[in-house]
C-alpha positions in Angstrom: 92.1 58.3 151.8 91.4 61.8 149.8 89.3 61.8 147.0 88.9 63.6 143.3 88.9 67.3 143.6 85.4 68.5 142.3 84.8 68.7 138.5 84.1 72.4 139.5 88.3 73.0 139.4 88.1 71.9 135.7 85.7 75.0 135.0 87.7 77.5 137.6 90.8 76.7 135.4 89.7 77.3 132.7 87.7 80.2 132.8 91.1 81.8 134.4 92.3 81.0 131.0 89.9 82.3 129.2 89.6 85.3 130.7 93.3 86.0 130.1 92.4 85.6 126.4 89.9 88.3 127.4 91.7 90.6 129.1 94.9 90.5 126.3 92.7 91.0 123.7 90.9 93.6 125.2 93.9 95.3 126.4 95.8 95.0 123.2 93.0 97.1 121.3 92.8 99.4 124.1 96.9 100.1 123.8 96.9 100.2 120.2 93.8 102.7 120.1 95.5 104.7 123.1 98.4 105.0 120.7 97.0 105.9 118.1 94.7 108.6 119.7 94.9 112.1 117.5 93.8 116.1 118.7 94.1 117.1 115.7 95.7 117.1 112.1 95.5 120.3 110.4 97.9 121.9 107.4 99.9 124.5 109.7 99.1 128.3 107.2 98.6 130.2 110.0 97.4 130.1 113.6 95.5 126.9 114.8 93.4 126.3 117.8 92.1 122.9 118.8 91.8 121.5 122.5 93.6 118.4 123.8 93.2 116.7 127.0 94.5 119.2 130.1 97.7 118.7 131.9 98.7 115.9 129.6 102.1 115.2 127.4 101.3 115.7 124.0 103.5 115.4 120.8 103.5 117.0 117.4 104.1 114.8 114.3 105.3 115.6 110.5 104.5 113.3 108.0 107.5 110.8 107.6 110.0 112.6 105.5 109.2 115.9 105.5 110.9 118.5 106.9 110.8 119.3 110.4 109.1 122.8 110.9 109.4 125.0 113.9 106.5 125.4 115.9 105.2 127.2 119.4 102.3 126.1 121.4 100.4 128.4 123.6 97.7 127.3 125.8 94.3 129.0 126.7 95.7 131.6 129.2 98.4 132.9 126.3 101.2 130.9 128.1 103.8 129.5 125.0 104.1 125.5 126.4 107.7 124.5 125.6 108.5 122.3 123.2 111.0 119.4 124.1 112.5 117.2 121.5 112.8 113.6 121.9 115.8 112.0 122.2 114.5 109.2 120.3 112.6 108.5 116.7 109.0 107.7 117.3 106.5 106.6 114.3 103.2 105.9 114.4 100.9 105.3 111.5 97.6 106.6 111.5 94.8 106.2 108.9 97.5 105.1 106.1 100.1 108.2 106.8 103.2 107.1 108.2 104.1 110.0 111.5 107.3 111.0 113.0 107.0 112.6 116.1 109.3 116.1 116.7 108.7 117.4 119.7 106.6 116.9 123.1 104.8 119.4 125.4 102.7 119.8 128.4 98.9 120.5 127.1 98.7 123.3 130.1 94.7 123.8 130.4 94.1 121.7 127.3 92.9 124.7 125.1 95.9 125.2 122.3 97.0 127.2 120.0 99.6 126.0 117.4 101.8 128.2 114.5 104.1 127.1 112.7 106.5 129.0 110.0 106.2 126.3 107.2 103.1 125.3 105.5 103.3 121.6 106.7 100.8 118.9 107.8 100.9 118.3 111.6 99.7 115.8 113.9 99.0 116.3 117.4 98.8 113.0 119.6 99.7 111.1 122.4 103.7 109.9 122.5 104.5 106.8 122.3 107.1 107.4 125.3 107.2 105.3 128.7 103.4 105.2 129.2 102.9 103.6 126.3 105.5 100.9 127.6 103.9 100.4 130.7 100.5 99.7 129.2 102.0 97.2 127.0 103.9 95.4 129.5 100.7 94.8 131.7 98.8 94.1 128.7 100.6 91.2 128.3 101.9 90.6 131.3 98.5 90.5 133.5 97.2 88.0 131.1 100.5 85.6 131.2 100.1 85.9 135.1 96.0 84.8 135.1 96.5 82.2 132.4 100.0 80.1 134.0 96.9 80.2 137.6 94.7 78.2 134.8 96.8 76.5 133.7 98.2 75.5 137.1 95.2 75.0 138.4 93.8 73.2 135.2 97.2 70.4 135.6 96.8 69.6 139.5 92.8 69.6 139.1 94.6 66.7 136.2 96.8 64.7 137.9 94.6 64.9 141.3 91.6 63.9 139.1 93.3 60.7 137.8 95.1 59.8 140.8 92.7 59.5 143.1 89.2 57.4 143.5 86.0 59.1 142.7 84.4 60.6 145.7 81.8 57.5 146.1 84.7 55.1 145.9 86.6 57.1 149.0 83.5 57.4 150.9 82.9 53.6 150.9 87.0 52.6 151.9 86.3 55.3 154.7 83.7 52.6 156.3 
């Protein structure tokens, strides 16, 4: 006759659960901030330099509503970086000022130089393109996968638990 599984399965069950709560949480803030993350915001009256991560898609941003100026990039060896525009409308709000994103380009060796012929306010961040997507899918899928194991493990540890004799009780039929 088989006997209770151990009360450890209880614990393994549920600390699978909990540390999908972890890891969501965790990862949510971690996407969010990602998103969020800003090189610079300056008001465009001439040439500005700033550095950015190297080799990395970048996007400039006008505040929502404003008109969309027209910019180059250059990077730190004088190369202009070419400026793509996105196909679709991306916002992202950022310390209370709503963004729309107007163009993407390749940081080159990170050390940038921006003008611009209006006077505008312009962001430069990470797009919210298919990166951004793929983060948030495993952020919520990863956790989804490690919390149904708890919760699978958690309901069979159950059922096995109240189906079957204690361990001293299937030790003494055994004899």
């Amino acid at each position: 006759m088989k006997h209770r599984p151990r009360a450890l399965w209880f614990i393994v069950g549920g600390g699978l659960v909990l540390v999908a709560i972890v890891v969501f949480v965790v990862g949510l803030v971690l996407t969010i901030r990602s998103s969020t993350d800003t090189d610079a915001t300056f008001r465009t009256s001439g040439p500005i330099g700033f550095d950015s991560e190297p080799g990395t898609e970048r996007m400039l941003f006008v505040r929502s509503g404003a008109a969309e100026p027209s910019c180059t990039v250059r990077d730190g060896t004088g190369a202009e970086r070419p400026l793509d525009h996105p196909a679709a409308t991306t916002t992202v709000t950022t310390g209370g000022t709503e963004w729309t994103g107007f163009a993407t380009f390749d940081s080159g060796d990170g050390n940038l130089t921006i003008r611009c012929t209006t006077v505008t306010r312009i962001r430069v961040g990470d797009p919210l393109g298919a990166g951004f997507v793929v983060r948030l899918l495993v952020t919520i899928l990863a956790p989804m996968g490690l919390g149904l194991l708890g919760m699978a493990v958690l309901v069979v540890t159950a059922v096995l638990w109240f189906t079957r004799p204690p361990r001293a009780v299937a030790a003494s039929a055994q004899r």
